[in-house]
C-alpha positions as CSV (number, residue, x, y, z in Angstrom):
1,X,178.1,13.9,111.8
2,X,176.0,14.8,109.0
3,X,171.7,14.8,109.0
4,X,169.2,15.0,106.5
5,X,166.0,16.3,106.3
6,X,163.1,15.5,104.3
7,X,160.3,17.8,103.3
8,X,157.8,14.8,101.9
9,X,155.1,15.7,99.6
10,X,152.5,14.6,97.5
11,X,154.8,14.9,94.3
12,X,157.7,16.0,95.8
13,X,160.4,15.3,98.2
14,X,162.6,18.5,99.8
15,X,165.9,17.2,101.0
16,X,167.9,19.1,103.3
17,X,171.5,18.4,105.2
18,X,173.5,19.0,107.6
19,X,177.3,20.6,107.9
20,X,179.6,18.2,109.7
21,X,178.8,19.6,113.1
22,X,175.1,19.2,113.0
23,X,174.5,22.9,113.5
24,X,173.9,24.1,109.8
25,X,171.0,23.2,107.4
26,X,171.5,23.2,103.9
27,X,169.2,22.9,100.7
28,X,170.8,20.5,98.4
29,X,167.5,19.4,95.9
30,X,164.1,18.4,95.1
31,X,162.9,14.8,94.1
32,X,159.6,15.0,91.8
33,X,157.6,12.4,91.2
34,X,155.2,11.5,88.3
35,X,152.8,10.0,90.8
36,X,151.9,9.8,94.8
37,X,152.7,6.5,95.2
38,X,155.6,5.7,92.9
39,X,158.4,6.3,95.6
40,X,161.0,3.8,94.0
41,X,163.2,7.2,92.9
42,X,162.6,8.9,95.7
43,X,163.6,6.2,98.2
44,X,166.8,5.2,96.4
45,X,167.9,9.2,96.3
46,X,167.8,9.2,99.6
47,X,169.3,5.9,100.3
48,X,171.9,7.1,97.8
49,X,172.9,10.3,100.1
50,X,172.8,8.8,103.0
51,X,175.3,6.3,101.9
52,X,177.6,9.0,100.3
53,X,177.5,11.6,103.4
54,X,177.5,8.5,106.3
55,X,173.4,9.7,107.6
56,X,172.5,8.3,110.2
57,X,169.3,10.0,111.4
58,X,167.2,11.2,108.7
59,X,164.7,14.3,110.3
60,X,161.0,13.6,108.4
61,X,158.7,16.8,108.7
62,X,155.6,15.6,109.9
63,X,152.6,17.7,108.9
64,X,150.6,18.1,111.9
65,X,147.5,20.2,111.8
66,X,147.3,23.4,113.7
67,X,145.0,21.8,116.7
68,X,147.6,19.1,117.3
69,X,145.4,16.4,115.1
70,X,147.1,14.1,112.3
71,X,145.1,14.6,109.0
72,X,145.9,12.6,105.8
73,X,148.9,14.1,105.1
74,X,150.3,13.1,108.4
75,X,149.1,10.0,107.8
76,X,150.8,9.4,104.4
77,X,154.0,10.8,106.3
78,X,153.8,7.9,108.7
79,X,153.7,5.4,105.4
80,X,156.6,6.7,104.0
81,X,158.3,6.9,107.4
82,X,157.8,2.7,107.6
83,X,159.5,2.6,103.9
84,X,162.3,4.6,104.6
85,X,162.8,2.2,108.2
86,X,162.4,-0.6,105.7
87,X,164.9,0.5,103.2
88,X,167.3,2.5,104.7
89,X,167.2,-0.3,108.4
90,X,170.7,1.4,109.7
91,X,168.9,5.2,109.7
92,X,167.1,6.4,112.4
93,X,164.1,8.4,110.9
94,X,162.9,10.7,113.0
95,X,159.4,13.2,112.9
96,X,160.1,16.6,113.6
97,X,156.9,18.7,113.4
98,X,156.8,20.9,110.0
99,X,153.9,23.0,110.9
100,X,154.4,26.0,108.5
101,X,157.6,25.2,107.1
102,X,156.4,25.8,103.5
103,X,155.2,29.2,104.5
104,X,158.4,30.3,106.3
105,X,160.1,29.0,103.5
106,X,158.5,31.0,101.2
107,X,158.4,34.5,102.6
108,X,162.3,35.3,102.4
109,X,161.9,33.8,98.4
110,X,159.3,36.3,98.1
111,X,160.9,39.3,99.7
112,X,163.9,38.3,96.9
113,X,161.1,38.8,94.0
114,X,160.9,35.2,93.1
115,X,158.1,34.5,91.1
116,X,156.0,31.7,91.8
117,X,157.6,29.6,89.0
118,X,160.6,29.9,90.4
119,X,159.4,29.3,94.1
120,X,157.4,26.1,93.4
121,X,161.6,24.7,92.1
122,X,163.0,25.3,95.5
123,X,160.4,26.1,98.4
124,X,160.7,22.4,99.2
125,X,164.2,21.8,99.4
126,X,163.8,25.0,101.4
127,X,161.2,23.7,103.7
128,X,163.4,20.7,104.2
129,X,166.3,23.2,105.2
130,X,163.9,24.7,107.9
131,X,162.9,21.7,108.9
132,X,166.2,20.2,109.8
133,X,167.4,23.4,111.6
134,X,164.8,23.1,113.7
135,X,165.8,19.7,114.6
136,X,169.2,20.9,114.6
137,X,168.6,23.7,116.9
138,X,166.4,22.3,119.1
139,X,169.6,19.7,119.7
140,X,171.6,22.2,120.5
141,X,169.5,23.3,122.8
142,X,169.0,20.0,124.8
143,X,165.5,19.4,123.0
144,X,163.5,16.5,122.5
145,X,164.7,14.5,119.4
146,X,161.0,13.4,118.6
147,X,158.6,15.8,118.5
148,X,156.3,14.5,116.1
């Protein structure tokens, strides 16, 4: 069975899925939005793959700080977690800890020579990727399926 995994941002959303089996994470695109709060898109691009690919879990990264605390960010990430329980009520949503995600998304894209142009188009749907394997992994492995 297929997972997604979201990447959420202030302007953008990273989404990420799964092979059949569950053990591969794939980058598949990047949502922008004009605006923070204008999630309408967003949402129904999500609700729109989960239907076509038969999600049932959706893996949110949740942007912890390094000492463990929730800052704004995480905050935010809880918001949109209650939204996507609201408009996608057959999905489980689960956090998954995203703690440097962007940055280990980025190093192999700058080892390639991407330029930061380039970068900024798919670090998030990359992020998203790591994010979900490490969900997927962790599975695998017997881990928790909450670590937020």
């Amino acid at each position: 069975m297929k997972i997604l995994g979201l990447d959420y941002g202030s302007r953008t959303t990273g989404i990420a899925i799964s092979d059949e089996t569950g053990s591969i994470a794939f980058p598949v695109e990047t949502v922008v939005r004009e605006e923070e709060i204008a999630l309408k898109q967003t949402v129904r691009r999500i609700r729109q793959l989960t239907d076509e690919n038969n999600i049932h879990t959706v893996v949110l990264g949740f942007p912890k700080n390094m000492d463990n605390s929730l800052g704004e960010r995480a905050e935010k990430t809880l918001a949109f977690k209650k939204r996507l329980e609201r408009d996608l009520y057959q999905v489980e949503i689960v956090l998954w800890d995203e703690r440097l995600s962007t940055v280990a998304s980025e190093r192999p894209l700058l080892e390639m020579g991407y330029d930061r142009h380039r970068r900024k188009k798919i670090v998030d749907n990359m992020a998203a990727a790591y994010i979900l394997q490490g969900y997927l992994d962790a599975q695998k492995a017997g881990g928790n399926s909450d670590n937020g």
